[in-house]
PAVO-537439 format. One record per residue: y, z, x of N, C-alpha, C in turn. Coordinates in steps of 0.05 Angstrom, whole numbers, padded with zeros to 5 digits, always signed. Layout:
REM residues N
YZXYZXYZX/...
END
This chain:
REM residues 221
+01493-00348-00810+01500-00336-00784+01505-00306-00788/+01486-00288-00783+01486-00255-00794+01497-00236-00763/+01510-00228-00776+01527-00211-00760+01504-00189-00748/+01491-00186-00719+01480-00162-00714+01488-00141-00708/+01514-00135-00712+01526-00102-00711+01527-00089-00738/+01523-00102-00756+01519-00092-00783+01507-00058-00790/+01519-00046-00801+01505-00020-00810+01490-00028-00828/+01456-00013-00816+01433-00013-00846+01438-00002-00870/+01430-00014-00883+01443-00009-00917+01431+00017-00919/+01409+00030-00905+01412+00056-00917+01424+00080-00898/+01445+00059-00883+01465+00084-00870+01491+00083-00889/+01496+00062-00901+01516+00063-00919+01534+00083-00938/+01557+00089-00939+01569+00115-00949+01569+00107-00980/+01580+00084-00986+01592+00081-01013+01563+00071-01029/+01560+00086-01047+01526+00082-01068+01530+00051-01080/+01561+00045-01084+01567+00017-01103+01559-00006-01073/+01566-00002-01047+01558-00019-01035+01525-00020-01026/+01534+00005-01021+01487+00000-01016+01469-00009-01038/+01483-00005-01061+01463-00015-01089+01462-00048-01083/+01491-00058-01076+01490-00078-01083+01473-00099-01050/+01483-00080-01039+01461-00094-01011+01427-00092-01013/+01417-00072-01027+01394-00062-01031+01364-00085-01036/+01356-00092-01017+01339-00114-01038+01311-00117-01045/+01317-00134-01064+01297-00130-01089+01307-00104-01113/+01327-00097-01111+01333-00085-01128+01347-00097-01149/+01349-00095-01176+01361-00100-01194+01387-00097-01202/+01403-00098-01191+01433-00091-01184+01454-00107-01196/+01447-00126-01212+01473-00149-01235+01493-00136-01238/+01498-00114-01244+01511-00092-01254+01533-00080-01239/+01530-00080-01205+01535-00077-01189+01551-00098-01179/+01534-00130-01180+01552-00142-01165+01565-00159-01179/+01566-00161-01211+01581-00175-01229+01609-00154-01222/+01631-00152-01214+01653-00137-01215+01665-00160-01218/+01685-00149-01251+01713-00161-01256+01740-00142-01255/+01730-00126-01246+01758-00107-01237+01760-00112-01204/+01793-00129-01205+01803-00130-01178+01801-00110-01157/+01808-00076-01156+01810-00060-01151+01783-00052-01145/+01762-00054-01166+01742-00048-01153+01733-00064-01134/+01735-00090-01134+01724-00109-01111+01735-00097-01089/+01774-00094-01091+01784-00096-01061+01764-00067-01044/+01755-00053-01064+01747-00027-01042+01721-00031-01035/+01711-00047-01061+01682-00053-01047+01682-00066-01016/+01704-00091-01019+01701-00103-00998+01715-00095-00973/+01731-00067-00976+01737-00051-00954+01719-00041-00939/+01693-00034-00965+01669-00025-00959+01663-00028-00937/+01649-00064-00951+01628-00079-00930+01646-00084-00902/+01675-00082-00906+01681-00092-00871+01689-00065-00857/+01686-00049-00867+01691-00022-00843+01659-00026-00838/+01638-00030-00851+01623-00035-00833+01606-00059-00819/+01629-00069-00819+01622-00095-00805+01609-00124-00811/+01615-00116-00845+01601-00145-00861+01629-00175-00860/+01605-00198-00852+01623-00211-00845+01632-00230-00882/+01657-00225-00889+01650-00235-00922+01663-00263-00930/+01646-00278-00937+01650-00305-00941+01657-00310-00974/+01684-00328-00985+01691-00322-01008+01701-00354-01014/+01676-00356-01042+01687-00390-01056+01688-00373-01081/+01702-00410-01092+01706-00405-01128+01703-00430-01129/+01693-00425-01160+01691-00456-01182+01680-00451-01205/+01675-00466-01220+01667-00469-01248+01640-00461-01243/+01618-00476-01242+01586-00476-01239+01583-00480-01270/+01595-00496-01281+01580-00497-01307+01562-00532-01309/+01536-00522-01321+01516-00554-01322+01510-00544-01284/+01500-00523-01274+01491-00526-01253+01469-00547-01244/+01462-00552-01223+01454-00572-01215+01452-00576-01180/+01438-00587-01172+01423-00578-01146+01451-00588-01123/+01470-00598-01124+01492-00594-01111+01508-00571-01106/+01508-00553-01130+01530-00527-01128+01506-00517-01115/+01477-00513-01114+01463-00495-01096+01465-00507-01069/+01462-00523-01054+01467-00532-01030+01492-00528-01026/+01513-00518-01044+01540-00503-01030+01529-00480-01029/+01525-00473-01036+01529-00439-01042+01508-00439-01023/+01496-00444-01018+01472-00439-00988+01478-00444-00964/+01501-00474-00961+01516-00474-00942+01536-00450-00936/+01546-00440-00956+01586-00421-00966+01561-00402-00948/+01529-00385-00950+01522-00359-00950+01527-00367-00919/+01507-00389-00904+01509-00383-00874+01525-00379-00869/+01554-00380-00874+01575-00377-00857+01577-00344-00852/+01572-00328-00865+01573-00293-00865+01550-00283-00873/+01555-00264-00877+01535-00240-00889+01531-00228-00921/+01552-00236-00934+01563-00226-00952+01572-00251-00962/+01568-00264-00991+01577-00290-01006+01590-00274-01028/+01613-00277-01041+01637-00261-01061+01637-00300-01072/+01622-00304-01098+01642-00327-01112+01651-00322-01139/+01676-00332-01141+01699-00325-01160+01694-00351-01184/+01688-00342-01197+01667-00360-01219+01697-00361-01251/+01706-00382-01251+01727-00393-01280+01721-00379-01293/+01736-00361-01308+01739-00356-01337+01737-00386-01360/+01718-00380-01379+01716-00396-01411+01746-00417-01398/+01774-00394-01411+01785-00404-01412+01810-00426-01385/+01803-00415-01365+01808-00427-01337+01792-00452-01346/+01771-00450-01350+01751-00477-01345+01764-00506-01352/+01761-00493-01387+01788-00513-01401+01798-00526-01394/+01825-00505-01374+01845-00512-01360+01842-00541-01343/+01814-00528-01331+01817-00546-01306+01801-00574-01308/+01778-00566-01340+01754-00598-01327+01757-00611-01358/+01766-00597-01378+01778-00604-01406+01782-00634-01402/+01771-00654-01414+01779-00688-01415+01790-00691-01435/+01817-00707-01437+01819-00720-01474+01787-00731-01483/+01793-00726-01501+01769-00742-01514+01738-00731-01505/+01741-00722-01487+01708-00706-01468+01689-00686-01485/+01673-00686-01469+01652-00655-01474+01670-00625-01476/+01661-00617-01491+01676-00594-01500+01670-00577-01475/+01677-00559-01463+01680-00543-01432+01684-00519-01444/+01676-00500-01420+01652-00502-01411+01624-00508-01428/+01606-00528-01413+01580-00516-01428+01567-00495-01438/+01567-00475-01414+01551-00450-01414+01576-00432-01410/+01576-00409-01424+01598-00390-01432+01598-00369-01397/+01620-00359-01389+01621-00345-01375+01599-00323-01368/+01591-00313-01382+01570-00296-01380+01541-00300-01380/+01537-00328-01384+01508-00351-01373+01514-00355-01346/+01538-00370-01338+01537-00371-01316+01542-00353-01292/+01546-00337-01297+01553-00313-01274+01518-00300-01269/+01507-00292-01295+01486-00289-01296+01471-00308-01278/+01469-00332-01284+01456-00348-01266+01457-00353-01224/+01490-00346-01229+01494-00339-01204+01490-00316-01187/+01479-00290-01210+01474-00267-01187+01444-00276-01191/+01422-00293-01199+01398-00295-01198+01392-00306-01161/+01404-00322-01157+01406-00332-01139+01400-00312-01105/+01385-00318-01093+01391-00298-01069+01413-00304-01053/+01436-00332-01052+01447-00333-01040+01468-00310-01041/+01478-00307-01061+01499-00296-01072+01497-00269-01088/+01514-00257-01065+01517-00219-01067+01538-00207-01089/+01561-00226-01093+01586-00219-01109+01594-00231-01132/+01595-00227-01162+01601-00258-01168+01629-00239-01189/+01646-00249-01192+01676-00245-01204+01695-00264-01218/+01709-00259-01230+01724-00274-01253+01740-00286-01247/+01758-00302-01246+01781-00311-01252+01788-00323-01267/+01823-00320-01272+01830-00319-01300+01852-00338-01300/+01859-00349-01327+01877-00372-01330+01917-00357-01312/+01913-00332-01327+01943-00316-01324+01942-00304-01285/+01927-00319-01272+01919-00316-01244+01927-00328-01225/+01943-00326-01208+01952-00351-01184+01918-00357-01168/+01926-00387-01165+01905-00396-01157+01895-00381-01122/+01920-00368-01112+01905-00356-01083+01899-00329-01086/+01912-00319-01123+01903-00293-01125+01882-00272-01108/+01857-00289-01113+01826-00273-01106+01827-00278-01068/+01838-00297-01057+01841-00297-01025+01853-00275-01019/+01886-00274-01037+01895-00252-01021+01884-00219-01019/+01867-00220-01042+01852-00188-01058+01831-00190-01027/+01808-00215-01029+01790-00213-01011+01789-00211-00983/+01812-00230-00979+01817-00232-00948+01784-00240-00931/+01785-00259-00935+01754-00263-00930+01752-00270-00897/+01726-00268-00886+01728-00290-00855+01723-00313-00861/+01714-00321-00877+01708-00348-00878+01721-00355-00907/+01735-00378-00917+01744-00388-00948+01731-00417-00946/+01713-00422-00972+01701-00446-00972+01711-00462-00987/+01715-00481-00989+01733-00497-01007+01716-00523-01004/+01708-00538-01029+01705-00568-01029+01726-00585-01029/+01719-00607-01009+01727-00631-01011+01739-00646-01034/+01723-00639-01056+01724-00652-01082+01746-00634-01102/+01757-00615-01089+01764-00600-01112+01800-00611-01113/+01805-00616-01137+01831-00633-01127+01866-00613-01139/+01850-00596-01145+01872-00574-01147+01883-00562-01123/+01876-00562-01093+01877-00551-01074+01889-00562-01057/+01920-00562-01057+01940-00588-01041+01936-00573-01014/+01945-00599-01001+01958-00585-00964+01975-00556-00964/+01992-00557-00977+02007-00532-00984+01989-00509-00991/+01981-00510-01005+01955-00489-01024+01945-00481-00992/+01930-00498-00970+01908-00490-00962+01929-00478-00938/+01955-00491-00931+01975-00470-00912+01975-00446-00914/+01979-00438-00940+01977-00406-00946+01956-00391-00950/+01932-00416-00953+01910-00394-00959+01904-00380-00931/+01909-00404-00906+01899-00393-00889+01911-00368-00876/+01935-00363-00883+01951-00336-00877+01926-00304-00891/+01907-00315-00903+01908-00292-00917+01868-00294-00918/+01859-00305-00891+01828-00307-00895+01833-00322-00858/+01798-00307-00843+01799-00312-00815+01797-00349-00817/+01783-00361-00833+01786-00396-00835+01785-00401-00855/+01790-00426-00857+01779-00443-00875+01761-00460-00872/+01739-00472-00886+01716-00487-00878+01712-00513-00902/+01718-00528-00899+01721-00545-00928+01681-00560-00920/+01672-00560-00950+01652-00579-00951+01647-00600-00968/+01642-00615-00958+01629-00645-00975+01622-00640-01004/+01632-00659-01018+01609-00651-01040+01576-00661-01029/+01558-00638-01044+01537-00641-01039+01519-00648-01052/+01518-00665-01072+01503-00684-01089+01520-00707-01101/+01507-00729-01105+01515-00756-01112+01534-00751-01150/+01527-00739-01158+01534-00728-01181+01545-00705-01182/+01569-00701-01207+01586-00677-01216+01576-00662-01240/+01582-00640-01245+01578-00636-01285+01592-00649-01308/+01610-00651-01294+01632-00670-01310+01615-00704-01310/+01616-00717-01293+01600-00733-01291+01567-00740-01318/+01546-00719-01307+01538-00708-01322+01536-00704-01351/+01552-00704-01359+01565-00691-01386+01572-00715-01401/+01588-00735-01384+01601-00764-01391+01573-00782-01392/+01560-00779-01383+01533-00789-01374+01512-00787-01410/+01504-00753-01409+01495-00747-01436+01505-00759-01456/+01533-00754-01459+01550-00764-01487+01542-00795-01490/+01550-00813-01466+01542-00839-01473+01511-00846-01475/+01495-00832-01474+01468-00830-01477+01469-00829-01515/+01476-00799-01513+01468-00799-01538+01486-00811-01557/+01503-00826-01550+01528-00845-01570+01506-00872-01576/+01494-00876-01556+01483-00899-01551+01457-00901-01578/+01448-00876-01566+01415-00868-01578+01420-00860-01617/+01442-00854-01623+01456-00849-01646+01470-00872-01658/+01478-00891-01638+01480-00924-01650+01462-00936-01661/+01432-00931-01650+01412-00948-01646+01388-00931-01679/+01390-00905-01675+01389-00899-01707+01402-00911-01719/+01425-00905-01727+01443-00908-01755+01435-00937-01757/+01434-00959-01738+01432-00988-01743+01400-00994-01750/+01385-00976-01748+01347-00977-01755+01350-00966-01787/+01376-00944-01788+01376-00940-01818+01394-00967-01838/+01409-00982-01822+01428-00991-01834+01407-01014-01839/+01392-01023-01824+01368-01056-01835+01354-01044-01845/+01338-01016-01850+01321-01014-01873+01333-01016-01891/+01353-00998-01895+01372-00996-01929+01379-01032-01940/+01393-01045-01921+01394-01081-01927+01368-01097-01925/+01343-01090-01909+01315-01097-01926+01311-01092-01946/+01316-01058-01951+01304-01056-01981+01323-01061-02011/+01351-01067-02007+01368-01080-02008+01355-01110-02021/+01355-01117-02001+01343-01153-02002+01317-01156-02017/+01296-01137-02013+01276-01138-02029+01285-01135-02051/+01299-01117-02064+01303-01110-02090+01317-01134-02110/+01337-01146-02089+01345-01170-02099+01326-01194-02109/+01307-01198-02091+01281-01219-02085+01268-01211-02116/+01256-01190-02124+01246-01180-02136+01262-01192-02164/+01281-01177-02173+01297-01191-02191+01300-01219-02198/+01307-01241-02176+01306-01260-02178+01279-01275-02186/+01257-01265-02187+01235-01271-02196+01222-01271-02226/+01241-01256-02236+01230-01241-02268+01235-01261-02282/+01216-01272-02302+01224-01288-02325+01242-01291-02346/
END
């Protein structure tokens, strides 16, 4: 849903916002910002002139064709998509299993990368373990805050305050039948399985050849 009062990017004052609106340009550089401060002015930027800015967070690690059907849903809502992508060590925090797949898969800097490839998404930024979880709402102040259904860190309380500090909230479904976490639990028992099924192809040759050797012996005059 694109805002038609928008100023053309090449009426734009600030060079850090027009780079990063610019397209087909190569701009990672531009829209990877992990300085708070720089975001908040960027995104002073885009709304003095009238960008409407839509702001999620999550992990994205083991992407997979569900986090893109968000993030394609999170863009229609504005003009401007800002997602706030876990730190390494946030990740931990949050998808860490006893006993599980070691977390993240892909290191912070794969996946952010992966996320400015994307055309949906204009902004992509950090967050950090030493961070209140409404931190990046209150910095962004977004029109729109997307939040999944699935995300179970995000109490009634949580979403009271977020809404003080963003024009809505818009919660969505999860959007594929499968998680990364899932995923992940999925591989491991694959390959626990597939690593049973060696070691036990090595364990009856070694007790064939075993048994032959015995056979053998028992034969000699």
């Amino acid at each position: 849903n694109s805002v038609s009062r928008v100023v053309p990017v090449d009426k734009l004052r600030k060079p850090i916002v027009k780079n990063i609106l610019t397209p087909g340009k190569r701009n990672q550089a531009d829209r990877l910002i992990l300085d708070y401060e720089v975001l908040a002015e960027v995104v002073r930027g885009l709304k003095d002139h009238s960008y409407r800015i839509v702001l999620t967070q999550g992990v994205y690690d083991i992407t997979h064709n569900g986090h893109w059907r968000y993030i394609e849903a999170a863009k229609e809502e504005g003009d401007i998509l800002i997602v706030g992508c876990d730190s390494d060590e946030l990740t931990r925090q949050r998808k860490q299993l006893p006993g599980g797949p070691k977390r993240p898969f892909d290191p912070f800097e794969e996946r952010a990368e992966t996320l400015l490839h994307t055309r949906y998404v204009d902004i992509v930024t950090r967050r950090h373990t030493d961070q209140r979880l409404e931190e990046l709402v209150e910095i962004v102040h977004p029109d729109v805050l997307i939040l999944s259904e699935t995300t179970e860190d995000i109490k009634d309380e949580h979403r009271a305050y977020l809404q003080q500090h963003c024009g809505k909230i818009k919660m969505l479904p999860a959007q594929a039948a499968t998680s990364s976490t899932a995923r992940l639990r999925s591989l491991m028992l694959e390959g626990a399985s597939q690593l049973a099924e060696e070691i036990n192809e090595v364990v009856q040759k070694h007790l064939g050849g075993l048994g032959a050797t015995s056979e053998k012996k028992g034969q000699r005059p």
